[in-house]
C-alpha positions in Angstrom: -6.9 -4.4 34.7 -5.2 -0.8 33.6 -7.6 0.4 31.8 -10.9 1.3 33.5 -13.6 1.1 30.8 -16.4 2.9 33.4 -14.0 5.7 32.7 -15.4 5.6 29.1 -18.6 5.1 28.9 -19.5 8.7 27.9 -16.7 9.1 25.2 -18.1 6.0 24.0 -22.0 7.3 23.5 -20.7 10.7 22.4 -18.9 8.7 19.8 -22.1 7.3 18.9 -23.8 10.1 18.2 -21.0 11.4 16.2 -21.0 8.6 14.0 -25.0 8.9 13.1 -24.8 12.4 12.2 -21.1 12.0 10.4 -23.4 8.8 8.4 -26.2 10.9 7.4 -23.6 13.9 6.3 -21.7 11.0 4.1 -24.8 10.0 2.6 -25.3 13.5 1.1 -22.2 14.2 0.5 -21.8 10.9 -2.0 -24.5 12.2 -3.6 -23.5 15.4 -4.4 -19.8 13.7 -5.6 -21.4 11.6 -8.1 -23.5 14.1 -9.1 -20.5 16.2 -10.0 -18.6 13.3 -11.4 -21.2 13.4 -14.2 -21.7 16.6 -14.7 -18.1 17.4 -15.1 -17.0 14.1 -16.7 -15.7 15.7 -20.2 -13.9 18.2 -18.1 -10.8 16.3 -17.5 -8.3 18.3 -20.4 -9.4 21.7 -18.3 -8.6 20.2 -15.3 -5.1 18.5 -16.3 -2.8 21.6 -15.4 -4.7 22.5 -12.3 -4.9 19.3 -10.5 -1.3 19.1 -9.0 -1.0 22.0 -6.9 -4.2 21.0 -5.1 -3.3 17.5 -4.4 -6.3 16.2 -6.8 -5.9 13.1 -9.3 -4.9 14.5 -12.5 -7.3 13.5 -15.3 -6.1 11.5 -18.6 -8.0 11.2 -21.8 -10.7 8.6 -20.4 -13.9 10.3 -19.1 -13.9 11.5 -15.5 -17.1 8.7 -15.3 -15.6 6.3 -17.5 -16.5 2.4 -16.8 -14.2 -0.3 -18.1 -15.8 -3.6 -17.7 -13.9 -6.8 -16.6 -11.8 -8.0 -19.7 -12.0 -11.6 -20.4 -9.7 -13.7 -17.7 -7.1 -15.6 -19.4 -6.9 -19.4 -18.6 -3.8 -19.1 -18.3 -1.6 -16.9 -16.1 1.2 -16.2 -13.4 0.5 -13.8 -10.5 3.8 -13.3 -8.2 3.4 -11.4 -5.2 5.3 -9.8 -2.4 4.8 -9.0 1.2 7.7 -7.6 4.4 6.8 -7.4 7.6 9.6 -6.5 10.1 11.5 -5.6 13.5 12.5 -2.7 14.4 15.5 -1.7 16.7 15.3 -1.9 19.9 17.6 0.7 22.2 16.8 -0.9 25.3 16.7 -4.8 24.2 19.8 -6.8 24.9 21.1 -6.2 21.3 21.1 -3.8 18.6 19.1 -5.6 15.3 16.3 -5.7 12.8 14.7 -7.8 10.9 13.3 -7.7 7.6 10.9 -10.8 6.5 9.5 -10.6 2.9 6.9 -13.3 1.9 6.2 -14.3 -2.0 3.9 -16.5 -3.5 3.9 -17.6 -7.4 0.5 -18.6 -8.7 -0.1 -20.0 -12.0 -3.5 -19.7 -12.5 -5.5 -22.3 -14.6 -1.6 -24.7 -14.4 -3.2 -27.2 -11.7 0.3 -26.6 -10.4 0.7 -26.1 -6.1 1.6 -22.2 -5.3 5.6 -21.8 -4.8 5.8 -20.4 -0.9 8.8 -18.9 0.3 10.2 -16.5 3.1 13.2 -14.7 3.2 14.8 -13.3 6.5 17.2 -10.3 6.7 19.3 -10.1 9.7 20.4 -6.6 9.9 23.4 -6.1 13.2 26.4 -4.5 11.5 27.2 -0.6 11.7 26.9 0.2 8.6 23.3 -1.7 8.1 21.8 -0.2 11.6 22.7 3.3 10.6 22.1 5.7 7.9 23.6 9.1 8.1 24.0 9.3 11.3 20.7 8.0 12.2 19.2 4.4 13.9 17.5 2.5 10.9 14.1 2.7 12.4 10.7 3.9 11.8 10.3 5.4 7.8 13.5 4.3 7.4 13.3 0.9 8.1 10.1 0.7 5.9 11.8 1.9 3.1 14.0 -0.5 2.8 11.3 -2.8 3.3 9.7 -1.6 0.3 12.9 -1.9 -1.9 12.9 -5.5 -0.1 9.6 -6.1 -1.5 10.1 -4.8 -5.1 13.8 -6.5 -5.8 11.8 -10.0 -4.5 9.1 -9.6 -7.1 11.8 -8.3 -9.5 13.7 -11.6 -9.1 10.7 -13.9 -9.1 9.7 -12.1 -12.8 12.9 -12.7 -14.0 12.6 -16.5 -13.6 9.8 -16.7 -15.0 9.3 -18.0 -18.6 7.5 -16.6 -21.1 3.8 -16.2 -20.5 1.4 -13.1 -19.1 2.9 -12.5 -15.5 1.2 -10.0 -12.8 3.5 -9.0 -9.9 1.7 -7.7 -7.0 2.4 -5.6 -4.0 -0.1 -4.6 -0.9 -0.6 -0.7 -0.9 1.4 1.4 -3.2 3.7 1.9 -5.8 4.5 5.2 -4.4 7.7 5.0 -2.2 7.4 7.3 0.8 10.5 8.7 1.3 11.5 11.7 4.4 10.9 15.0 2.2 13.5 16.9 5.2 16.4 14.9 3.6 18.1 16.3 0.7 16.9 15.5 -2.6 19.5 13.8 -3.7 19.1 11.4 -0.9 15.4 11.3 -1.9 16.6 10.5 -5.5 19.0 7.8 -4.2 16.2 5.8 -2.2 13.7 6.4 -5.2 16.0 4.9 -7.9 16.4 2.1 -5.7 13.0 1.2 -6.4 12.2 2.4 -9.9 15.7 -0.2 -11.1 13.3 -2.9 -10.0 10.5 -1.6 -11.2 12.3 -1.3 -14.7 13.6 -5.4 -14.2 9.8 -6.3 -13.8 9.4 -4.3 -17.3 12.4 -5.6 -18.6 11.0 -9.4 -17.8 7.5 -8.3 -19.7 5.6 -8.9 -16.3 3.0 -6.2 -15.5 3.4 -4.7 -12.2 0.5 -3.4 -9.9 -0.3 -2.2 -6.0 -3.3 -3.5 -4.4 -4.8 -1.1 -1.4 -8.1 -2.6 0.2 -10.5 -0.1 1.8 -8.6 2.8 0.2 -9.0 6.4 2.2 -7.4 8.7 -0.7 -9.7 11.8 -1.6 -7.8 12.7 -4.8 -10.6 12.5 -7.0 -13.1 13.9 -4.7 -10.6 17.0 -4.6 -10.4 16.9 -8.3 -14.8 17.2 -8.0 -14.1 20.0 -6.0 -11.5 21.4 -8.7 -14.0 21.0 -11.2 -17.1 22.8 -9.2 -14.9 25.7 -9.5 -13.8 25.7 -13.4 -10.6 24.5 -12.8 -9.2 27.2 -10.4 -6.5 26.6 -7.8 -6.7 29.3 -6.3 -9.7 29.3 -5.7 -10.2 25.5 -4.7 -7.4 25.9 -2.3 -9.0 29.5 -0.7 -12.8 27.6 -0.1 -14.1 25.1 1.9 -14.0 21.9 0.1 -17.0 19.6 1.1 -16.0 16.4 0.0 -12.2 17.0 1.7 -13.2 13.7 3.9 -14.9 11.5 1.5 -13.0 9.0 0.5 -13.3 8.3 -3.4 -14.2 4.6 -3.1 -17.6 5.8 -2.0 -17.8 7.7 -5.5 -17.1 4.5 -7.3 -19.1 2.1 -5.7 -22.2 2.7 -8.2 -19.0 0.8 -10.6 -20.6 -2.5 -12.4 -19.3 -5.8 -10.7 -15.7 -6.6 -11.7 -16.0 -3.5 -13.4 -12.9 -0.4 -13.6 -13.0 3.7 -13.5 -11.1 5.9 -15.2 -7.3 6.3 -15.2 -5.7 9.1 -12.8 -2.7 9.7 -12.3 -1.4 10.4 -9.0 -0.7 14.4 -7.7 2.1 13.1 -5.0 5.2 15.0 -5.3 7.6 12.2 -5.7 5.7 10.8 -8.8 6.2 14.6 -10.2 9.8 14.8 -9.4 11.2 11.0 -9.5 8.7 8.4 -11.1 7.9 10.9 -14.2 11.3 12.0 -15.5 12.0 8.2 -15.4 9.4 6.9 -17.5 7.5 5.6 -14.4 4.7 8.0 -13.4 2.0 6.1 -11.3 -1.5 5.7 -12.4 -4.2 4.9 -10.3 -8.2 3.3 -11.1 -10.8 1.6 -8.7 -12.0 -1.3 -9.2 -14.9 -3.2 -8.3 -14.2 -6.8 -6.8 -17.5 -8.0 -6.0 -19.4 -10.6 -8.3 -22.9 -9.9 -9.8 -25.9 -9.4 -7.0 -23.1 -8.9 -4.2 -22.4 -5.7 -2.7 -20.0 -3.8 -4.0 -16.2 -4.2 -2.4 -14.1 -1.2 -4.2 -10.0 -1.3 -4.2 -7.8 0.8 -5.3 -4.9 -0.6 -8.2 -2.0 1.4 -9.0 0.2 0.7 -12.1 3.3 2.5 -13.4 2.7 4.7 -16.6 4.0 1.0 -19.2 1.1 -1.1 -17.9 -1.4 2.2 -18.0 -0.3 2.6 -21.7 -0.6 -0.4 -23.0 -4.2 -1.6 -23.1 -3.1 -5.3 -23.4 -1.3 -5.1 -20.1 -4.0 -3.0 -18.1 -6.8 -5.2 -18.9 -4.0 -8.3 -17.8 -4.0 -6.7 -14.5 -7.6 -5.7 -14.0 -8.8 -9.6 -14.9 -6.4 -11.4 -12.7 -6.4 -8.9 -9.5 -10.9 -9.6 -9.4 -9.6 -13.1 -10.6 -7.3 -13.7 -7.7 -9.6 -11.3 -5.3 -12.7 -13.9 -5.7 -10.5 -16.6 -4.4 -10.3 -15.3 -1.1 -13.3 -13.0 -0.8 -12.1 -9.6 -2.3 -8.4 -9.7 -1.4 -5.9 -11.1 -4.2 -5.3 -14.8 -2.8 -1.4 -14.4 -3.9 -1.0 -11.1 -2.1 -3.2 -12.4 1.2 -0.3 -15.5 1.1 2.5 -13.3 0.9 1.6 -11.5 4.1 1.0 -15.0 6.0 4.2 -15.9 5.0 5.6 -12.8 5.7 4.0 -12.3 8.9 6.5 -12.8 12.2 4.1 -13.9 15.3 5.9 -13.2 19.1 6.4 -17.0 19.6 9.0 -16.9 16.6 10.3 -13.6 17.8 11.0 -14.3 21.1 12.7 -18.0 19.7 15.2 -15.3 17.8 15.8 -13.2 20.7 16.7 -16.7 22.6 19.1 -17.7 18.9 20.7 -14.2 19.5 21.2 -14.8 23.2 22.8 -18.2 23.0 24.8 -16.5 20.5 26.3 -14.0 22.1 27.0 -15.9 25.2 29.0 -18.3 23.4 31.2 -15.7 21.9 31.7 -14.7 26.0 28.8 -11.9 25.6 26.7 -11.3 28.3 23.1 -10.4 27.0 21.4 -7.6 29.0 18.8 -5.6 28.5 18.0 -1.9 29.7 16.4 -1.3 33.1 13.2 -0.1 31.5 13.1 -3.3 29.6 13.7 -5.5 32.1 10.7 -3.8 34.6 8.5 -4.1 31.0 8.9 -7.6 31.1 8.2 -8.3 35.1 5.1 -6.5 34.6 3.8 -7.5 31.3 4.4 -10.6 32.4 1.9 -10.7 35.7 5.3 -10.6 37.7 6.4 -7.3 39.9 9.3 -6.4 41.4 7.7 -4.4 44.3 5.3 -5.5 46.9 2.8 -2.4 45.8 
């Protein structure tokens, strides 16, 4: 064994201890957020033009303490949902590849019908797929792409479908992440990518939502903060914030089972600059999942500015994301699918590094790896190469 856990023990305890005092900090600390949130709950107007530039949630016309209880659940409805999971280059395997694997599930709730399942592989080898101005399709980049992979899947699936209330579903965000040191029209490229299949999932009449579970974003509790002060940057961004760390789910979780809060909309830069021009700019609530006398579970939903507007489709998407969630135990059913499906275990990897191998050696390639790699696999394998 490598790692010598005696070696650890006293991180460990002071870790302990760390924990305690951080709990009985967070305890106060939620109580002085909700305490806020009511006091300043009509405050949301002041606090519109301010928000931004301190990375808080930007208020809309629903109360800052607003509570929007579950809508009644259809009987009827379709939830689609997507999922990617992928791998990434490897410089010292015996070929240059990724791999892209999106998962999707369609569910017609209250049909009696058998979930559709599928998986869809994406082989990427060529030049012009491995690179991307002049750099290795790895990392950020190779997520991004797996986002777009996501969104055109649930695009597609919401174009087959016939008439009826349809919920698309992605795990996380809405929000694509994209490498603010490239220029901005490269930004601009990559986010259009996206916000086209976000516009086929409106075109289809499909609502469209991201599911986060356990959120960690402190955008409201900065918008608290913002409020604590009357609404001055400035100032919020020259003193010490004390709810910078708390994350708003623990402001929320006094929400009524199955219950929503307010509307936000979200400060990040790239729903300033791309999603808003285009008609797309990101809301955000939390929502509890849990059922009545259970504790409370809180997620976070986000839904593009078409769903947040129209009250018919946010209260489509609230009902069937605690509707699917109480499947499974406070995780959407369709979405907890997708990633199965999605998900690529090392038995199946290592069967398509043997494909790729038998492959190339048919074509006359010799298959080697890198030195590193091959010591890596001696060792990780209980083999060595040396005596000592």
């Amino acid at each position: 064994m490598t790692l010598e856990l005696s070696k650890l023990t006293g991180q460990v305890q002071a870790m302990g201890r760390e924990l305690a005092a951080r709990h009985h900090k967070y305890d106060s600390l939620v109580k002085l957020a909700r305490h806020w949130l009511e006091k300043y709950a009509d405050r949301g107007e002041l606090l519109r033009r301010s928000a931004q530039p301190v990375r808080a949630a930007i208020p809309t016309a629903e109360p800052l303490n607003f509570h929007g209880p579950l809508p009644p659940i259809p009987p009827r409805f379709t939830v689609v949902a997507a999922d990617g999971s992928q791998i990434q280059p490897d410089r010292h395997g015996a070929v240059l590849y990724y791999l892209i694997n999106i998962g999707s599930l369609v569910y017609r709730h209250g049909s009696g019908e058998a979930p559709l399942a599928c998986s869809e592989p994406l082989l990427g080898y060529a030049e012009e797929e491995l690179y991307e101005d002049g750099l290795l399709l790895s990392g950020n980049l190779l997520d991004l792409r797996r986002d777009i992979a996501e969104v055109t899947r649930l695009a597609d699936l919401c174009a087959s479908e016939p008439h009826g209330p349809v919920v698309a579903l992605v795990d996380g965000t809405l929000l694509l992440w994209v490498l603010e040191e490239r220029s901005e029209e490269w930004q601009r490229t990559q986010v259009m990518r996206y916000l086209d299949q976000l516009g086929r999932i409106q075109e289809s009449g499909a609502a469209v939502a991201a599911f986060a579970s356990r959120p960690r974003r402190s955008e409201v509790s900065r918008l608290l903060h913002l409020a604590s002060v009357d609404g001055d940057a400035q100032r919020a961004i020259r003193e010490t914030n004390p709810l910078e760390h708390l994350p708003d789910r623990a402001i929320f979780e006094t929400l009524p089972p199955g219950a929503r809060s307010a509307l936000f909309i979200s400060p990040a830069s790239v729903n300033q600059n791309f999603y808003q021009p285009a008609g797309q700019t990101v809301h955000f609530f939390y929502l509890n999942l849990s059922a009545e006398e259970e504790e409370p579970v809180i997620a976070r939903v986000e839904v593009p500015a078409w769903v947040a507007e129209q009250p018919d489709q946010l209260a489509l998407v609230h009902a069937a994301v605690v509707a699917q969630a109480r499947i499974t135990g406070d995780y959407p059913y369709a979405l907890a699918r997708a990633d199965e499906l999605a998900f690529i275990s090392a038995p199946e990897r290592e069967a398509l590094e043997e494909m790729i191998a038998t492959s190339m050696m048919r074509v006359g390639v010799m298959p080697t790896p890198s030195p590193k790699a091959y010591y890596k696999s001696l060792t990780r394998s209980g083999r060595r190469r040396y005596g000592r």
